[in-house]
KEPA-659146 format. One record per residue (C-alpha): residue in one letter; z, x, y. Coordinates in steps of 0.5 Angstrom, whole numbers, always signed. Layout:
{pt 'A', {Z, X, Y}},
...
END
This chain:
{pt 'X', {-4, +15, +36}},
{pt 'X', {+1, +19, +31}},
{pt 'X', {+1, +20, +24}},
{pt 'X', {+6, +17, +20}},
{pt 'X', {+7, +18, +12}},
{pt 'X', {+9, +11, +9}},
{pt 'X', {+11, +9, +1}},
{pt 'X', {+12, +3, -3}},
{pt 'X', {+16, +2, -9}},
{pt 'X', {+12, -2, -14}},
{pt 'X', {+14, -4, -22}},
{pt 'X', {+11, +1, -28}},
{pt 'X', {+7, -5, -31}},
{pt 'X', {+3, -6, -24}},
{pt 'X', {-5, -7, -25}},
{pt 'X', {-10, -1, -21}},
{pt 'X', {-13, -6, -17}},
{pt 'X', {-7, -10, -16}},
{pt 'X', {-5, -3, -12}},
{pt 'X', {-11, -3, -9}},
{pt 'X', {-10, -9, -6}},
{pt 'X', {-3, -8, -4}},
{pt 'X', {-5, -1, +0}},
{pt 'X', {-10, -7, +3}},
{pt 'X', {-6, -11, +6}},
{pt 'X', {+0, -6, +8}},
{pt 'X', {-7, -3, +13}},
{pt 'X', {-9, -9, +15}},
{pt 'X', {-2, -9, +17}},
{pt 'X', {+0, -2, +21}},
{pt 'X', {-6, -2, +24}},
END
């Protein structure tokens, strides 16, 4: 499988372990 580069754009005041939980989700869902 190739690999591809992915980014997201999220606000400035988003928590650390929000953003954690986003790039989880985003996984789940291109794996």
């Amino acid at each position: 499988m190739s690999l591809y580069e992915y980014t997201y754009i999220a606000r400035q005041d988003i928590q650390p372990q929000q953003v954690d939980a986003i790039t989880a989700e985003f996984a789940k869902i291109i794996d």
